[in-house]
Structure formats: structure tokens, C-alpha cells
Biopython code that builds the backbone (N, CA, C, O; Angstrom):
import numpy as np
from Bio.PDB.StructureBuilder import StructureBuilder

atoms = [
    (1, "UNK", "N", (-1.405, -1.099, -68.515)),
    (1, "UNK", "CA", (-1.807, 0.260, -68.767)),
    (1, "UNK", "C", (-1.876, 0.514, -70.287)),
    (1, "UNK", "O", (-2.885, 1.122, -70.644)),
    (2, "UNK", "N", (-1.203, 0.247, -71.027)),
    (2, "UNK", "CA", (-0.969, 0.090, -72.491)),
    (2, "UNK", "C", (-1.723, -0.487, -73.421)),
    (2, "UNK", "O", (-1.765, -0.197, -74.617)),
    (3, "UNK", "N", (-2.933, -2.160, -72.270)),
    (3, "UNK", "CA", (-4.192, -2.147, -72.213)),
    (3, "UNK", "C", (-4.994, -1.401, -72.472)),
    (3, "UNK", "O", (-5.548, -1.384, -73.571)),
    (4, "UNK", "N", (-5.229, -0.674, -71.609)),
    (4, "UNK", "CA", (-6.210, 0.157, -71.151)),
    (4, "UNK", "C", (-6.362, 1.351, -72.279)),
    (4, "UNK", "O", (-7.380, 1.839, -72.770)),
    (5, "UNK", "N", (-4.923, 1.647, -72.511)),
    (5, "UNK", "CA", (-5.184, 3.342, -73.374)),
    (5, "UNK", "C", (-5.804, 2.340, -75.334)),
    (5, "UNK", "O", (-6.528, 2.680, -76.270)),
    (6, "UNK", "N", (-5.159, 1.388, -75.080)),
    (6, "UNK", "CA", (-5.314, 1.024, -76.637)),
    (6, "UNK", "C", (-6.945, 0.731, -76.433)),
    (6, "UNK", "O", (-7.576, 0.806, -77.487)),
    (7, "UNK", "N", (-7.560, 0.477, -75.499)),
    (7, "UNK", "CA", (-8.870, -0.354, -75.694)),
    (7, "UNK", "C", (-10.151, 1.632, -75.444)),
    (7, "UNK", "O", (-11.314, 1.805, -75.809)),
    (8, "UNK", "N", (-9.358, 2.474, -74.848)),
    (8, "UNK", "CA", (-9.475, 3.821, -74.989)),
    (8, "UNK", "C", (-10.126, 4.343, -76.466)),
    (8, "UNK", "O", (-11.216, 4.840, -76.747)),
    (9, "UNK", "N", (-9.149, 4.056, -77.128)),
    (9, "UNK", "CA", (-8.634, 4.350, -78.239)),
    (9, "UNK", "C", (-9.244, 4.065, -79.341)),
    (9, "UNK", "O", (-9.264, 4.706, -80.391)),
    (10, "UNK", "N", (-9.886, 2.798, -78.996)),
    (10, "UNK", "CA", (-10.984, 2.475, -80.088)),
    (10, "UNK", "C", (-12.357, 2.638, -79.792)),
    (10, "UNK", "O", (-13.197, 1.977, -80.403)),
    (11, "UNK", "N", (-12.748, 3.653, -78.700)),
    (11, "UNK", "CA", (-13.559, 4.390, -78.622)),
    (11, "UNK", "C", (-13.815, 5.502, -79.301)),
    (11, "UNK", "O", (-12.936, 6.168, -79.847)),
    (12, "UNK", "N", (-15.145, 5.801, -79.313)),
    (12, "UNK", "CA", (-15.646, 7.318, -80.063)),
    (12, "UNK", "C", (-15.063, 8.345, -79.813)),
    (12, "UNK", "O", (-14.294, 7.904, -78.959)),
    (13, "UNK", "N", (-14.797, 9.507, -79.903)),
    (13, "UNK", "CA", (-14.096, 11.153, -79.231)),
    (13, "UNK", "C", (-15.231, 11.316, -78.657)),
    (13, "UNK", "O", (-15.010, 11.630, -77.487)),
    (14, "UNK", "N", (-16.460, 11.262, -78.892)),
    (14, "UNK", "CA", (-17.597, 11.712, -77.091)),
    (14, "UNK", "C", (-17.425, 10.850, -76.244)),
    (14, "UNK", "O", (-17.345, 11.342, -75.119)),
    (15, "UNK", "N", (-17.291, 9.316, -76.287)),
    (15, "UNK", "CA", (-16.753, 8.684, -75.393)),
    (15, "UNK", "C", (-15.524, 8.622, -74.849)),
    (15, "UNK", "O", (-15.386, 8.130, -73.729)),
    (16, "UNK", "N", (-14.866, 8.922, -75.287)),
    (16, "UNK", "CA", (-13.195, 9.411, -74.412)),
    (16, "UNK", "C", (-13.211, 10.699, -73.900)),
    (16, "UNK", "O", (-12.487, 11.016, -72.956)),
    (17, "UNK", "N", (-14.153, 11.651, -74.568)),
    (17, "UNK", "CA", (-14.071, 12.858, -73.543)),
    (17, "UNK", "C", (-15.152, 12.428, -72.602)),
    (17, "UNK", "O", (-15.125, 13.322, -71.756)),
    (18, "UNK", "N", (-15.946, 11.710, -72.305)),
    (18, "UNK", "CA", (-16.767, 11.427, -71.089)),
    (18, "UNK", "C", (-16.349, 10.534, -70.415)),
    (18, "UNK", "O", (-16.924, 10.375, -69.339)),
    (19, "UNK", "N", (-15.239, 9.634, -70.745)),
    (19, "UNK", "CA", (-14.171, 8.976, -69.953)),
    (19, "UNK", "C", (-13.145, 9.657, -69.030)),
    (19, "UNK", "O", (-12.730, 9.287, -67.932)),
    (20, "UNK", "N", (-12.787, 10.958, -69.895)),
    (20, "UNK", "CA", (-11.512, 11.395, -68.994)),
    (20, "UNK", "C", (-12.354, 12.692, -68.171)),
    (20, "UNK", "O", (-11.747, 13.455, -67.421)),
    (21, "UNK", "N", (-14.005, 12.823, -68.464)),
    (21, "UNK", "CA", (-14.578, 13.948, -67.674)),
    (21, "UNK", "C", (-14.629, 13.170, -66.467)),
    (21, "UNK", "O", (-14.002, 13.570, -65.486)),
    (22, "UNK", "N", (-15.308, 12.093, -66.417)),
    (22, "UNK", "CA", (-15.389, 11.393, -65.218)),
    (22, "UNK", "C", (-14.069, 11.162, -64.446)),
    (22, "UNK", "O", (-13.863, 11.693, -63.355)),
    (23, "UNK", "N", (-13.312, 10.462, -64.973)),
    (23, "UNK", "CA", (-11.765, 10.541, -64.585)),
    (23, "UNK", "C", (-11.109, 11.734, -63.412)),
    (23, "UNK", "O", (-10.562, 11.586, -62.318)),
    (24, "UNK", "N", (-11.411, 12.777, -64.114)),
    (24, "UNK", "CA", (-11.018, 14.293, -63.385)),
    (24, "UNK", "C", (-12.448, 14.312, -62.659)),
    (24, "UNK", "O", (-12.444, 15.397, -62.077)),
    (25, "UNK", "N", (-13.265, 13.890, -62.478)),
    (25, "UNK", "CA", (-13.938, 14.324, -61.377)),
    (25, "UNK", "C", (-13.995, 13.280, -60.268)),
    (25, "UNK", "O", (-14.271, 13.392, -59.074)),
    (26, "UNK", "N", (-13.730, 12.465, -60.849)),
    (26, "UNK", "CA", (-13.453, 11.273, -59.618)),
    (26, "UNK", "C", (-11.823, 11.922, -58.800)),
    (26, "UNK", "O", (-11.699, 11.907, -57.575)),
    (27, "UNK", "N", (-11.041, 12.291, -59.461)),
    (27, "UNK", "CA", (-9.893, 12.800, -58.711)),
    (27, "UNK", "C", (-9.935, 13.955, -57.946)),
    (27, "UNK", "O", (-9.487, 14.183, -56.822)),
    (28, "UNK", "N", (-10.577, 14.686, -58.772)),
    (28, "UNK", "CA", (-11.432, 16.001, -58.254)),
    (28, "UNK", "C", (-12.046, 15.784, -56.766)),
    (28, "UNK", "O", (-11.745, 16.567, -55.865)),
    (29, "UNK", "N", (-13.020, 14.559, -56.523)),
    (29, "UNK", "CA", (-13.471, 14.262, -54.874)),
    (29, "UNK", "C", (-12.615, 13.864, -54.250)),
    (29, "UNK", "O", (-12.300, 14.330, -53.156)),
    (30, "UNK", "N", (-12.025, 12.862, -54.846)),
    (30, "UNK", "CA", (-10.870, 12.192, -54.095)),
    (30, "UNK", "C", (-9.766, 13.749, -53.071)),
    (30, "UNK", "O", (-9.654, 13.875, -51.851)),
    (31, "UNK", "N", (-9.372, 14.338, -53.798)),
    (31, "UNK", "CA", (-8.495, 15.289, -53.839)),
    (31, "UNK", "C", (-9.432, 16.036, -52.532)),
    (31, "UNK", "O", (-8.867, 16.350, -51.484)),
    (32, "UNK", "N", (-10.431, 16.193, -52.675)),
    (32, "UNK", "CA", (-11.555, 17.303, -51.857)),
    (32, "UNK", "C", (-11.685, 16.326, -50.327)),
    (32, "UNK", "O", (-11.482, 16.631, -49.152)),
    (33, "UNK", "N", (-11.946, 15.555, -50.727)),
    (33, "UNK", "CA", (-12.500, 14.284, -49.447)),
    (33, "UNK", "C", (-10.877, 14.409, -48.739)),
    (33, "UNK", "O", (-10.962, 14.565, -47.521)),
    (34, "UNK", "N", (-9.876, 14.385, -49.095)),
    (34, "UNK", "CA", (-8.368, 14.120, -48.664)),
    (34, "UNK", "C", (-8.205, 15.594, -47.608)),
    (34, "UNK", "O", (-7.897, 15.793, -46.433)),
    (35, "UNK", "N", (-8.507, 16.228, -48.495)),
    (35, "UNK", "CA", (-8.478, 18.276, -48.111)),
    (35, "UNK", "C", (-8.963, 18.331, -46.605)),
    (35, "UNK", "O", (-8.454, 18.482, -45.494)),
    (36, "UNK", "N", (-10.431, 18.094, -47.247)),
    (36, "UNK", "CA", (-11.505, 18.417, -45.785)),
    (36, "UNK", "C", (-11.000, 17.496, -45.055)),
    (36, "UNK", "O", (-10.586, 18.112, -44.072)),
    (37, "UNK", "N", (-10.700, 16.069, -44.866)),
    (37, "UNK", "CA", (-10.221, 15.207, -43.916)),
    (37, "UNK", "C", (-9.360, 16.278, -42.862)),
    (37, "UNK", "O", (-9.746, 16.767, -41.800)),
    (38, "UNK", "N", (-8.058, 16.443, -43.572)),
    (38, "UNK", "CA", (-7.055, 16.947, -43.009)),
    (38, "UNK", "C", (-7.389, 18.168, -42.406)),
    (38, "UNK", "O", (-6.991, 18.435, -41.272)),
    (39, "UNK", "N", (-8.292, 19.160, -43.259)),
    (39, "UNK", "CA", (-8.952, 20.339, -42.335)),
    (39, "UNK", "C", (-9.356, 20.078, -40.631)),
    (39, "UNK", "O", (-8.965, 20.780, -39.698)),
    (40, "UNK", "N", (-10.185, 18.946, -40.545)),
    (40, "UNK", "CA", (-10.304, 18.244, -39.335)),
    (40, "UNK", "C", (-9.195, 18.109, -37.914)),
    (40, "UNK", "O", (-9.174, 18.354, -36.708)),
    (41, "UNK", "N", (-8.076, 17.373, -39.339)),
    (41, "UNK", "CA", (-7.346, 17.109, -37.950)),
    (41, "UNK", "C", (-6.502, 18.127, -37.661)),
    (41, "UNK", "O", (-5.719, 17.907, -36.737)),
    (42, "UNK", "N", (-6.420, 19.627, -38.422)),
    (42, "UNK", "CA", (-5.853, 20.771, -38.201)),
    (42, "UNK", "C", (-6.590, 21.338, -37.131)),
    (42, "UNK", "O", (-5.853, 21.691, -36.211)),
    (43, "UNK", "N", (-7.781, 21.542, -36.945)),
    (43, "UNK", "CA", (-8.561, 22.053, -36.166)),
    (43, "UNK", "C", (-8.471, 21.354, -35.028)),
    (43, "UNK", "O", (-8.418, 22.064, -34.024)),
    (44, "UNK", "N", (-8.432, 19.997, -34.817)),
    (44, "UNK", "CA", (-8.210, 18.945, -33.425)),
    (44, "UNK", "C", (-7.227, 19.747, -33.178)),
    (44, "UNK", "O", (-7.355, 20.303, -32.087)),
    (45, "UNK", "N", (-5.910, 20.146, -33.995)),
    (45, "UNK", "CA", (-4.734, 20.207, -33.496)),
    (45, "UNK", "C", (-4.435, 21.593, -32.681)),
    (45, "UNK", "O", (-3.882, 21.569, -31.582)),
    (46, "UNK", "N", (-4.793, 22.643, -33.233)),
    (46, "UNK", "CA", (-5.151, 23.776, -33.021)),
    (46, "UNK", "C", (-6.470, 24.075, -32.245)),
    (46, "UNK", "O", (-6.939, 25.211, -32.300)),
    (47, "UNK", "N", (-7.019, 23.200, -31.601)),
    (47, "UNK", "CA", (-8.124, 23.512, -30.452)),
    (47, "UNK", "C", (-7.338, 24.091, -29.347)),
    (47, "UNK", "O", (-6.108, 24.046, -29.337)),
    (48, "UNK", "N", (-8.254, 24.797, -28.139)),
    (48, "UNK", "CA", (-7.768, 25.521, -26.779)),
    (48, "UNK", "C", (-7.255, 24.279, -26.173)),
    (48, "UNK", "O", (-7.686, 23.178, -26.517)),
    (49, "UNK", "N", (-6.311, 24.439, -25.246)),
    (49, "UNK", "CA", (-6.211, 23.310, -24.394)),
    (49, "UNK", "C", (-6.823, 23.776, -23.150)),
    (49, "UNK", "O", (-6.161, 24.590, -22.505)),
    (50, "UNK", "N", (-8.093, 23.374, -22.635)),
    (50, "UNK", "CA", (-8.749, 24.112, -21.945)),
    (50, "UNK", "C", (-8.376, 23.487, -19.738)),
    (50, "UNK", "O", (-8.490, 24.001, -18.626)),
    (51, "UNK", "N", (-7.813, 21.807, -20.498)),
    (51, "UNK", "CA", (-7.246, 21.849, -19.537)),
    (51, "UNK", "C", (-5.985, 22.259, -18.496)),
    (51, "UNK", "O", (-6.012, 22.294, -17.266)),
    (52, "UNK", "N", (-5.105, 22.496, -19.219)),
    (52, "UNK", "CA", (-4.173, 22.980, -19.327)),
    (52, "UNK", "C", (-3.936, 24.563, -18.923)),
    (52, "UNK", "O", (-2.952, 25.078, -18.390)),
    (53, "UNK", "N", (-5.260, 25.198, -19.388)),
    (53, "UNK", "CA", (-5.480, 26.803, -19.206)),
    (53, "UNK", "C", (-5.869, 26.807, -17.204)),
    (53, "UNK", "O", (-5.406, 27.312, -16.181)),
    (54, "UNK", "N", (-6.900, 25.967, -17.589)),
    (54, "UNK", "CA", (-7.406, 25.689, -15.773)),
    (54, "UNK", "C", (-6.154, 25.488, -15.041)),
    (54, "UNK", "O", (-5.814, 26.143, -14.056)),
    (55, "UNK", "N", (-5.495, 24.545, -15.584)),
    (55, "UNK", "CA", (-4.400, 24.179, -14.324)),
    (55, "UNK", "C", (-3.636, 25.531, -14.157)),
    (55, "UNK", "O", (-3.395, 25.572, -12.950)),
    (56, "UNK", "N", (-3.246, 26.400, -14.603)),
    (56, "UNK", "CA", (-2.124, 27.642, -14.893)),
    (56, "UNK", "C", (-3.345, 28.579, -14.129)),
    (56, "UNK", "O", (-2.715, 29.505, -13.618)),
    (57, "UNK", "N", (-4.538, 28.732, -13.873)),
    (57, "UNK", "CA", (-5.408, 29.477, -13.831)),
    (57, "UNK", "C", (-5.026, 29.232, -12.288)),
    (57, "UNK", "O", (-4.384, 30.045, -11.623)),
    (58, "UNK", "N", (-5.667, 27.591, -11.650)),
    (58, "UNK", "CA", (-5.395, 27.530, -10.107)),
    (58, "UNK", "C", (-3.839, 27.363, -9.708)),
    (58, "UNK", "O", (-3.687, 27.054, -8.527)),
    (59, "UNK", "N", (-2.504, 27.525, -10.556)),
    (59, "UNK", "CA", (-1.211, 27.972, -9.893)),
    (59, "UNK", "C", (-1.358, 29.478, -9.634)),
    (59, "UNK", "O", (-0.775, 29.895, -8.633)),
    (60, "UNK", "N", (-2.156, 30.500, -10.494)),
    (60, "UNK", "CA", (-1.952, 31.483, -10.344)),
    (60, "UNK", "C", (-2.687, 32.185, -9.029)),
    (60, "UNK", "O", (-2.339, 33.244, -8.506)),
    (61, "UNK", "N", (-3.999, 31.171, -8.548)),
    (61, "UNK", "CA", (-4.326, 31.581, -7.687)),
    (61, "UNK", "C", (-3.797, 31.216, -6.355)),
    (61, "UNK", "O", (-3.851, 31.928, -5.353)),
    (62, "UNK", "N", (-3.163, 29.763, -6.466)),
    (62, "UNK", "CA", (-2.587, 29.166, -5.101)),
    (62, "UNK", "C", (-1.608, 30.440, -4.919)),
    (62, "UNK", "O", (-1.606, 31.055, -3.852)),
    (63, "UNK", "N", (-0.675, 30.858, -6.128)),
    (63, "UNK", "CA", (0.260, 31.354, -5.270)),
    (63, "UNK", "C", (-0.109, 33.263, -4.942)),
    (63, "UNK", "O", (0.460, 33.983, -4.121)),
    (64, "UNK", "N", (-1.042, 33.575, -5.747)),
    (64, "UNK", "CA", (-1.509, 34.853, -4.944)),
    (64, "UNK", "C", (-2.701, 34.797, -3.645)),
    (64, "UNK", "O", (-3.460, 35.712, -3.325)),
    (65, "UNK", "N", (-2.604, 33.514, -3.063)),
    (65, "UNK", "CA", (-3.246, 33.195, -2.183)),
    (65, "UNK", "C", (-2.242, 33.444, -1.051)),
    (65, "UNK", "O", (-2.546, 33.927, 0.039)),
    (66, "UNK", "N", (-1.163, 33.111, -1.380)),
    (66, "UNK", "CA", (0.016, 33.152, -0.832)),
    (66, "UNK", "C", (0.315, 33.993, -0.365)),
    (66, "UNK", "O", (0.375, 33.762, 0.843)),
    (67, "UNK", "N", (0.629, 35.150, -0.634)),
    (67, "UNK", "CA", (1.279, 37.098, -0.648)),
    (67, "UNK", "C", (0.345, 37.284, 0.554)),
    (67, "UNK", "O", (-0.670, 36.600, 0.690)),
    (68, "UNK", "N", (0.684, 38.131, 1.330)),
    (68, "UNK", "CA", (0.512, 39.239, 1.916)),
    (68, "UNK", "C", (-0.987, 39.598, 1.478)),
    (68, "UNK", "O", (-0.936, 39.824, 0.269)),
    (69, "UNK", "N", (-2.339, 39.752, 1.956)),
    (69, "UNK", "CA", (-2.938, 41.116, 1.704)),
    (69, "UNK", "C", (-2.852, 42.333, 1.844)),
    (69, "UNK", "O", (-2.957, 42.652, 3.028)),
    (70, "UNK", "N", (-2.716, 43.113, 1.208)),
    (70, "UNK", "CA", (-2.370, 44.438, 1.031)),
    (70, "UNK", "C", (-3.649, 45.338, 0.854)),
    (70, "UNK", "O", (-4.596, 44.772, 0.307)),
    (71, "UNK", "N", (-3.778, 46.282, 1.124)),
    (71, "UNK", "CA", (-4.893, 47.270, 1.051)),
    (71, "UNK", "C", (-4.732, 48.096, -0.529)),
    (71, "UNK", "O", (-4.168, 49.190, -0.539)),
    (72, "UNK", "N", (-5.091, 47.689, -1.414)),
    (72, "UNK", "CA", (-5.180, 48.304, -2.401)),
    (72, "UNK", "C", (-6.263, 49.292, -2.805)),
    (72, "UNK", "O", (-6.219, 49.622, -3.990)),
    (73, "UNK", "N", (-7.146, 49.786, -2.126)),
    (73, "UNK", "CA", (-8.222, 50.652, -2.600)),
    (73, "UNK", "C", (-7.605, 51.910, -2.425)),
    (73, "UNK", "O", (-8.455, 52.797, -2.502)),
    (74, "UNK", "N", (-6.612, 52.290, -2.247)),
    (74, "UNK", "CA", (-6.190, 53.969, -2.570)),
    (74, "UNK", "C", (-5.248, 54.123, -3.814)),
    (74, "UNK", "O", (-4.822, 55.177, -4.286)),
    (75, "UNK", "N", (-5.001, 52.763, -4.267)),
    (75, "UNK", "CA", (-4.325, 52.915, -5.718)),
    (75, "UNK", "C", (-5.136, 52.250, -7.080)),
    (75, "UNK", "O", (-6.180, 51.599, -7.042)),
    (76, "UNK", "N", (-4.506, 52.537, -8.035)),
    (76, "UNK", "CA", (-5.086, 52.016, -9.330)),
    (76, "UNK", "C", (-5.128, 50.490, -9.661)),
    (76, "UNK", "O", (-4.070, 49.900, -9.443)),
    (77, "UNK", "N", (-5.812, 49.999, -9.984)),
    (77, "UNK", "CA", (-5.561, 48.471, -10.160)),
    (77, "UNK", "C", (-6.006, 48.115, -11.526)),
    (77, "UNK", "O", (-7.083, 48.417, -12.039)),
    (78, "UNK", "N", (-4.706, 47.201, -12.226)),
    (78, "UNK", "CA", (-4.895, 47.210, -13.742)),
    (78, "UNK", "C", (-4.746, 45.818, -13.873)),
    (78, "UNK", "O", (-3.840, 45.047, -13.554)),
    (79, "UNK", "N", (-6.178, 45.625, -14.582)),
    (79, "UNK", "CA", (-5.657, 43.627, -15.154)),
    (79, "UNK", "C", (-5.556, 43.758, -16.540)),
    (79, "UNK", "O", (-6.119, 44.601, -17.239)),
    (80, "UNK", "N", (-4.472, 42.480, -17.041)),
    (80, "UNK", "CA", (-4.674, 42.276, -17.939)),
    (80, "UNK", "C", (-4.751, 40.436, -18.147)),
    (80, "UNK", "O", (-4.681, 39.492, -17.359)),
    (81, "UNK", "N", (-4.932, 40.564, -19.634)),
    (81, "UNK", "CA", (-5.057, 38.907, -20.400)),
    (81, "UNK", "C", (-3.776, 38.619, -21.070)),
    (81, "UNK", "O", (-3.508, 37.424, -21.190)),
    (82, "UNK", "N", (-3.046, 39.359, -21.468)),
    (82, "UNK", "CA", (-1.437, 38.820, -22.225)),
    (82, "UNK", "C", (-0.574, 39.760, -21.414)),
    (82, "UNK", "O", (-0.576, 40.748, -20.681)),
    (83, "UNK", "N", (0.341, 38.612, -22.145)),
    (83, "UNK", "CA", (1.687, 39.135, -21.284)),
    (83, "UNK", "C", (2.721, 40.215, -22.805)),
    (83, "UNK", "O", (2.790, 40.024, -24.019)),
    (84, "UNK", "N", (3.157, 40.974, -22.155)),
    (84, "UNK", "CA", (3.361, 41.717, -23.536)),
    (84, "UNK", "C", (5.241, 41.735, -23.555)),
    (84, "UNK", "O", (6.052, 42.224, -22.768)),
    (85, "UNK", "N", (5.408, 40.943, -24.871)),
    (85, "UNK", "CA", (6.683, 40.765, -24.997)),
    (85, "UNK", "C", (7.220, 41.789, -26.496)),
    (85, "UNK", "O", (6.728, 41.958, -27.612)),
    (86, "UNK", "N", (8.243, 42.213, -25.921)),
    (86, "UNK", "CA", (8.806, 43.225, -26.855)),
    (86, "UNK", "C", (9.602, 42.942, -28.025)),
    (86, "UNK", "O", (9.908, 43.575, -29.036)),
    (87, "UNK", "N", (9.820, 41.897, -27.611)),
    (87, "UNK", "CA", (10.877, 40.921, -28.981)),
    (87, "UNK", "C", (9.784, 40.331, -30.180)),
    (87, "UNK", "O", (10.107, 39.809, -31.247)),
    (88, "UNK", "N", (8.293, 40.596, -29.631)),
    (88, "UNK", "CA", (7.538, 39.765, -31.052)),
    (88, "UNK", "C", (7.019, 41.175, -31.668)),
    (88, "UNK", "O", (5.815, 41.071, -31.902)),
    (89, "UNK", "N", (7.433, 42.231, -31.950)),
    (89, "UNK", "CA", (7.003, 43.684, -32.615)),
    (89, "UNK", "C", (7.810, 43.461, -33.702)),
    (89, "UNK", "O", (7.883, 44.301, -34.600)),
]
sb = StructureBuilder()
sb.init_structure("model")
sb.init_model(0)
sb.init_chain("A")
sb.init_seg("    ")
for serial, (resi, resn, name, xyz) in enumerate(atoms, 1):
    if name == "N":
        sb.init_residue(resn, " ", resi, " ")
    sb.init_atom(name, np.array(xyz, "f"), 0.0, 1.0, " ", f" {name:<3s}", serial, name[0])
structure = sb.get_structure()
């Protein structure tokens, strides 16, 4: 390394600043190419698990397949999509 900076060194000052421009931009992609990689496998990681949703989808129906039919058209009927927990407020 001690190489390298002395043989630097007996270069011009426009050539050492177009040495260390390149330098920082080669680290500069490197650094970017590393980034976006990992963006990738954040997003793999954080995808729906869509199988997983299905399976919970047909327990929920096997077992209200299950119950009793009941005549519900003289009362209100409310769906929802979450379950609402009071401890995450």
C-alpha cells in the first residue's frame, strides 16, 4: 500500500484528483449495487404470504360450516377485516 500512495505521489494534482474522483465513484456503485441488492431481499421478505392467508381463510370456513344455521335477516350483520386489539393504541 505504501507502494501504491508513493507511486500516487509522483503524479500531477489533476491526476490524483482524477484518481481519487474515480476511486469515490467506483465505491459510490459498489455501495449502491450492495443497497438495491438488499432492497430486494427486504421485499422477498416482507411479501404477503398468500399461502398461508388461504389456508386460515378455509379453517375459517370449515369451522363456520360447522355452527348451527341461524336465521339472521331480522338482525344487523357486521363484517370486518382486522381483529381490533386494545393493547396496540
Amino acid at each position: 500500500m505504501k507502494r501504491y500512495f508513493d507511486h500516487i505521489k509522483t503524479k500531477s494534482p489533476h491526476e490524483r484528483r482524477q484518481h481519487a474522483m474515480q476511486v469515490a465513484c467506483g465505491a459510490s456503485v459498489l455501495i449502491a449495487l450492495i443497497w438495491l441488492t438488499s432492497l430486494g431481499f427486504q421485499a422477498q421478505r416482507n411479501a404477503p404470504q398468500t399461502v398461508s392467508a388461504n389456508q386460515d381463510q378455509t379453517q375459517v370456513a370449515n369451522v363456520a360450516s360447522s355452527l348451527p344455521n341461524v336465521d339472521t335477516s331480522s338482525g344487523i350483520q357486521v363484517a370486518t377485516t382486522s381483529v381490533f386489539d386494545p393493547t396496540q393504541q
